[in-house]
N, C-alpha and C positions, 0 to 999 in steps of 0.2 A: 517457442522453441528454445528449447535449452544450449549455450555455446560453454563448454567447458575446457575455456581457455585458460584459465588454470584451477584445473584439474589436479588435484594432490592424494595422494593416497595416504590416509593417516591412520595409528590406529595406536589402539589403548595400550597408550603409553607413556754504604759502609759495614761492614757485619762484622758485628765482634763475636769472636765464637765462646760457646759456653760449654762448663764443663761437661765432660760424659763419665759414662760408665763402660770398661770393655766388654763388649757386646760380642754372645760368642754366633758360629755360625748356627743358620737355620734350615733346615729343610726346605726345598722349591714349593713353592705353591703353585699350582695349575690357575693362573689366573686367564680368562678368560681375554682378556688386552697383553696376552704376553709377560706383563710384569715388571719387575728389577732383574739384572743382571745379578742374580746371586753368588757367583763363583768370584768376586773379586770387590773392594772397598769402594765402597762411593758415600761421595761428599752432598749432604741433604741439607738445605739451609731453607726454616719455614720464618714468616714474618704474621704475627698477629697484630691487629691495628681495628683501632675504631672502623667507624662509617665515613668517616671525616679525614682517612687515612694515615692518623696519628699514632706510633705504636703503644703498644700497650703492653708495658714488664710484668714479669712474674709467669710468661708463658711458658709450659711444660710440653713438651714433645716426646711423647710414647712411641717405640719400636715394638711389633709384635711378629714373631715367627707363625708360620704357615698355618698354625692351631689356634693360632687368637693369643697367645699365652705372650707374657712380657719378656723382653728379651736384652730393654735398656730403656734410659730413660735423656732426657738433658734440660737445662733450664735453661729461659732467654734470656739476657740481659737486658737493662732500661730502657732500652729504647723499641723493643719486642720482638725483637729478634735471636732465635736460636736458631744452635749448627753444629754438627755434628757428621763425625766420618764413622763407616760401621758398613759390614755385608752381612746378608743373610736375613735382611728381613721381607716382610711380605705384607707389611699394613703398615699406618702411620695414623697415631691420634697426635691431635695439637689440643690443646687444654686452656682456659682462659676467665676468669672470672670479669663479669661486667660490672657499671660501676654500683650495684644494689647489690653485689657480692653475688649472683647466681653462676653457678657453673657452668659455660657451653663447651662442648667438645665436639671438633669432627675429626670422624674416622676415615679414609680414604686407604683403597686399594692401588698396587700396581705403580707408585712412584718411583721415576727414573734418578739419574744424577741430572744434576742440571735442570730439574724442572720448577719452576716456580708454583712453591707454595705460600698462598696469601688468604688467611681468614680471615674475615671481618667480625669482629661481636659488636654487636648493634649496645647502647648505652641507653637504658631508658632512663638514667637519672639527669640526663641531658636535656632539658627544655629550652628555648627560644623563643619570644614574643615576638612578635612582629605587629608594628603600629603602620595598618592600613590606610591610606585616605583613596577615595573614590571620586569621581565625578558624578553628582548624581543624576537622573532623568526625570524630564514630570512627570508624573501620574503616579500609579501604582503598579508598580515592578519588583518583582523580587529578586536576590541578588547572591548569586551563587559564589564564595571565593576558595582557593585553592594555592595552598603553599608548597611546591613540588610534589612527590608523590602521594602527600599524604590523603584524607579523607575530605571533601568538600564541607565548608560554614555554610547553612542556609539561613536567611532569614527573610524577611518583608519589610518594604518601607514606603512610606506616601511621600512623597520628597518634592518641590517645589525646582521650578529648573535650575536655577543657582544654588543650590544646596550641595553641600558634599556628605559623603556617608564615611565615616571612622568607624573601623573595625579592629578590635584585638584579636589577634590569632595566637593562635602556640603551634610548635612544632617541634621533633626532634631529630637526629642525626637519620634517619630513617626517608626522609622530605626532599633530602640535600644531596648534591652531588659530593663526588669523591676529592673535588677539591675544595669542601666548605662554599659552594656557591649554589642559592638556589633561583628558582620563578614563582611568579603569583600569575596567576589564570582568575580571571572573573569573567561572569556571566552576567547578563541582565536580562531577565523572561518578563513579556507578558502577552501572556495567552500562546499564542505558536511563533512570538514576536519575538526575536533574540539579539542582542549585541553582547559583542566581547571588548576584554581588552586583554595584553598578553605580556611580559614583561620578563627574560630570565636573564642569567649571571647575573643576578643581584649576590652584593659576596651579604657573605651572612655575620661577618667583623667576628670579634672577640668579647664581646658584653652579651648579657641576657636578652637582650633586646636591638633593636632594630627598627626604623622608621623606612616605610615607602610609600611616598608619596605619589600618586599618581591624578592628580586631582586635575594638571592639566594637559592629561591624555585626553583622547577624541573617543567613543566609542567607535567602534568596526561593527560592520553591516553584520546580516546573520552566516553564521558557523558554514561550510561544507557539508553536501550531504552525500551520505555514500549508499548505494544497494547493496546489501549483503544476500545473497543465494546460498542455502544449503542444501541440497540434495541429497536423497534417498540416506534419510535418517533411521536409523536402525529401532527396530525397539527392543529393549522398553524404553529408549528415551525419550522423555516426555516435554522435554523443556529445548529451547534455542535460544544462545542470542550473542549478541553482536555489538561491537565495541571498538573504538578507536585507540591505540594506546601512542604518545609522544614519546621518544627514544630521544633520552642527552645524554650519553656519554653511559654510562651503566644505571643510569637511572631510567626506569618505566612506568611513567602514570597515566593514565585517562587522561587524552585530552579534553571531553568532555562530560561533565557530572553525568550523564544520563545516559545508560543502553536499552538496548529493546530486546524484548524478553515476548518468544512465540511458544505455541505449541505446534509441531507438524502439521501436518494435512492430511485429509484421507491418506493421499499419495504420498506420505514419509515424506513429502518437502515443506521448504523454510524460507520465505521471503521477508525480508527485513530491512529496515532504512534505517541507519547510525549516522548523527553529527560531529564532527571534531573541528575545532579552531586550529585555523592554519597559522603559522609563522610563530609556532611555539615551541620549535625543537628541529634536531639535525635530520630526524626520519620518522615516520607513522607505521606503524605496525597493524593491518586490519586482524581483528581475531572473532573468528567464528566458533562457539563452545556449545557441546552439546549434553546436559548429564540428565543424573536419573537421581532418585531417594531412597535407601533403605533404612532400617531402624538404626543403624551404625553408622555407615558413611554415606560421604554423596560424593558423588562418581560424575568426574567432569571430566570430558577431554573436548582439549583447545587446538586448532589449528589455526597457523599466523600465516602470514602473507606481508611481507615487507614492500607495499608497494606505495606508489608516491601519493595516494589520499588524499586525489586531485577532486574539484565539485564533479559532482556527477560521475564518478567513477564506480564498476558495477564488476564484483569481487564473488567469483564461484567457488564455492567448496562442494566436494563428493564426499559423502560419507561412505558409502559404499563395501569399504573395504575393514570399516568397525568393526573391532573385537572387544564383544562384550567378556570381562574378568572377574574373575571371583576378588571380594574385598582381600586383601593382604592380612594374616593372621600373627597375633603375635601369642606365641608360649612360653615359659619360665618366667613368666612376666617378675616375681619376687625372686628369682636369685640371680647371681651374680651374671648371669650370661643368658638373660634374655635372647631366642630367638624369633626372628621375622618370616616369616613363609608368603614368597610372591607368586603370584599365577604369571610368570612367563611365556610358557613354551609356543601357545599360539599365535604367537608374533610371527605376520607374513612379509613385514620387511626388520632390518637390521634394530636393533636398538640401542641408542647411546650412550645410556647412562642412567641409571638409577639414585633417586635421592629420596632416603628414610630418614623423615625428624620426629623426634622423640621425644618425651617431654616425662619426668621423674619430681616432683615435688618444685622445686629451684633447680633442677636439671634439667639442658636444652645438649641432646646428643644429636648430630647428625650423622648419619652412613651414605657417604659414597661411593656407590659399586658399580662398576663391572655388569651386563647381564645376568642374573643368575635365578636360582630360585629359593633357594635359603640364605639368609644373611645372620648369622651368629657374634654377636655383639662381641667384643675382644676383653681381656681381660685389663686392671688396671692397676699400675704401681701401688705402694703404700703411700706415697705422696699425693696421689688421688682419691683416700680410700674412701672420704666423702662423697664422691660422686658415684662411689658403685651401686648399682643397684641391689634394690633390698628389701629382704622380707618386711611387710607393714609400709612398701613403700613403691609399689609396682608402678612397670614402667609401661605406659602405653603408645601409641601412634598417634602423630597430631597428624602427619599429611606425607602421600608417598606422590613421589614425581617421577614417569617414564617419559625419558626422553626419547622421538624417534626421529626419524623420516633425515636426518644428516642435519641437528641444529648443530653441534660443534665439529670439530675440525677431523679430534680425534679422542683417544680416551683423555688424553693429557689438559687438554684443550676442556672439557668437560669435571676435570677436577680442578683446576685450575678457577672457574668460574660460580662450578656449586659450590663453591668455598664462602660465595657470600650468595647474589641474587643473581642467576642466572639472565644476562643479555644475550640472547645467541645471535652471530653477525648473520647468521643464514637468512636467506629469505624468505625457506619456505621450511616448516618444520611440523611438529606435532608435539603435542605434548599432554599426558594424562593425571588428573590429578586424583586421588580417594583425601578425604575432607575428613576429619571425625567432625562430628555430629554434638 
């Protein structure tokens, strides 16, 4: 018997100011969150900053009037911060180059006075070693490890019981929380056999490198296990599955290497068992995903559950109320104002927020909107003219994200955090992704 006690209905989806330029008024844009208060001056102050939350100079801050068209411009000072007074506009890019010199921009609708704008450009020229020691086990075990968010090292090893295992890792600002500190997670398998060990605010210091020692940690018995229920899965989706995520602070990884990946049943349902090591982070996030494949994208939506991902705890989701969408299209892909076309309108509860990333040669654009169903790229300065888009250099979609069911607060709340990786504090949420391929 089925108890759908939670039951979710989800569905596919110091400032130093810098110069400006006088900015004349704009015509209102019908933003779908209301907007800015256009009839009167307000003070917008954006800060760009690594992952590490160190700013980052040379940041440009674009104003566009209600048509996408430019309207002013300002630059941040060294420490990544610009700021600027001006009414009448109706969009906001902020501009940034990483440190491999690639350009990222995001564009955002509908900012107020007073709200905080914070983008992160991620650094991939940033590496970190990390000099692992382990405690090793007899026999033959293999050994899963994991530096914060990043991607799990596998390897094998025959190891004698005094023996310890040295592993070099690498990692980047991507791994780490927002104040330079990260964790290391290890597993030891064998056969359905598991021990962990669990380790974070390790700070991550100021050199290339890093020693942790954990050689004379104890192993921990085996991981938590959790039942994941998915009911009345829609088709065509063909696939299920189910996964523990660790939440520290804005950072969100797997707490463990491994999910379980079903197909339905006759019955459109999904039963599935997920592991996660406990005592690795502030809260566990259970997430039940469900997508499909076409030649273009792949069509995943997630539904989270913030619950306490205690052993034995048994986690329902309803699909039920799935809406299948057409993939997101994009036109004018070569000239300067690319547009996006979304399948919207059949959304049966509210939707958050919209986030379109985009990817141009060495350009990484994001858009975040507002509900809507066309999203028309905004035009860009001459001090930009690099990053416009352009014939011989078309722009395409890497991944659109709807957000529903009340993961943030409000729209503010929702730009505010797609500005880097979205944590939503909610507990119960939705969220759709389209993948390109």
């Amino acid at each position: 018997m089925r108890h759908p006690s939670l039951l979710l209905c989800f569905v596919v989806a110091g400032c130093v100011a810098a110069e400006t330029q006088d900015l004349p008024d704009a015509q209102p844009d019908a933003q779908p969150d209301g907007g800015p208060d256009l009839t009167r001056p307000v003070t917008l102050t954006a800060r760009v900053v690594d992952t590490l939350g160190r700013g980052k100079p040379g940041a440009i801050l674009v104003l566009h009037d209600g048509d996408g068209k430019v309207i002013g411009s300002a630059r941040g000072d060294t420490h990544g911060t610009v700021q600027t007074t001006t009414k009448g506009f109706a969009a906001v890019t902020i501009a940034a180059k990483d440190g491999l010199q690639q350009w990222h921009l995001t564009t955002m609708w509908g900012n107020r006075e007073g709200e905080e704008i914070v983008v992160r450009i991620p650094d991939p020229a940033l590496h970190v070693s990390v000099d692992l020691t382990l405690p090793g086990l007899a026999g033959n075990w293999e050994y899963f490890t994991r530096v914060g968010g990043c991607l799990p090292d596998l390897a094998s090893s025959n190891l004698a019981a005094a023996g310890a295992i040295t592993r070099k890792l690498s990692f980047d600002q991507g791994c780490v929380d927002e104040d330079g500190r990260f964790g290391v997670t290890a597993i030891a398998r064998q056969g359905t056999t598991y021990r962990y060990l669990a380790k974070h605010s390790l700070p991550m210091g100021s050199g290339p490198s890093v020693a942790v020692d954990l050689s004379g940690e104890a192993w921990a018995e085996a991981p938590h296990r959790i039942s994941v229920n998915v009911w009345n899965v829609p088709a065509p989706y063909d696939s299920v599955q189910a996964t523990v995520l660790a939440r520290r602070g804005a950072l969100l990884f797997p707490s463990f290497p491994a999910n379980q990946y079903r197909a339905p049943d006759d019955g459109r349902d999904a039963e599935l068992v997920v592991d996660h090591v406990p005592g690795l982070a502030e809260g566990y996030r259970v997430v039940a995903s469900v997508s499909t494949e076409t030649t273009t994208w792949r069509h995943e939506l997630a539904v989270t559950n913030d619950e306490d991902a205690s052993a034995g705890a048994a986690v329902i989701f309803d699909g039920a109320s799935m809406v299948m969408r057409s993939p997101p299209r994009l036109t004018e892909a070569e000239t300067a104002r690319p547009i996006v076309d979304l399948d919207l309108a059949a959304s049966p509860v509210p939707i958050d927020g919209v986030r379109i990333r985009t990817v141009q040669g060495l350009l990484h654009w994001d858009l975040l909107v507002a509900p809507r169903d066309t999203v028309v790229v905004p035009e860009l300065p001459d001090s930009l003219a690099e990053a416009r888009p352009a014939a011989g250099a078309p722009m395409t979609i890497e991944e659109v994200e709807v957000w529903s069911g009340g993961a943030f607060d409000d729209a503010a709340d929702f730009r505010r955090q797609a500005g880097h990786a979205p944590v939503p504090a909610a507990a119960r949420f939705a969220v759709e992704r389209y993948l390109a391929l």
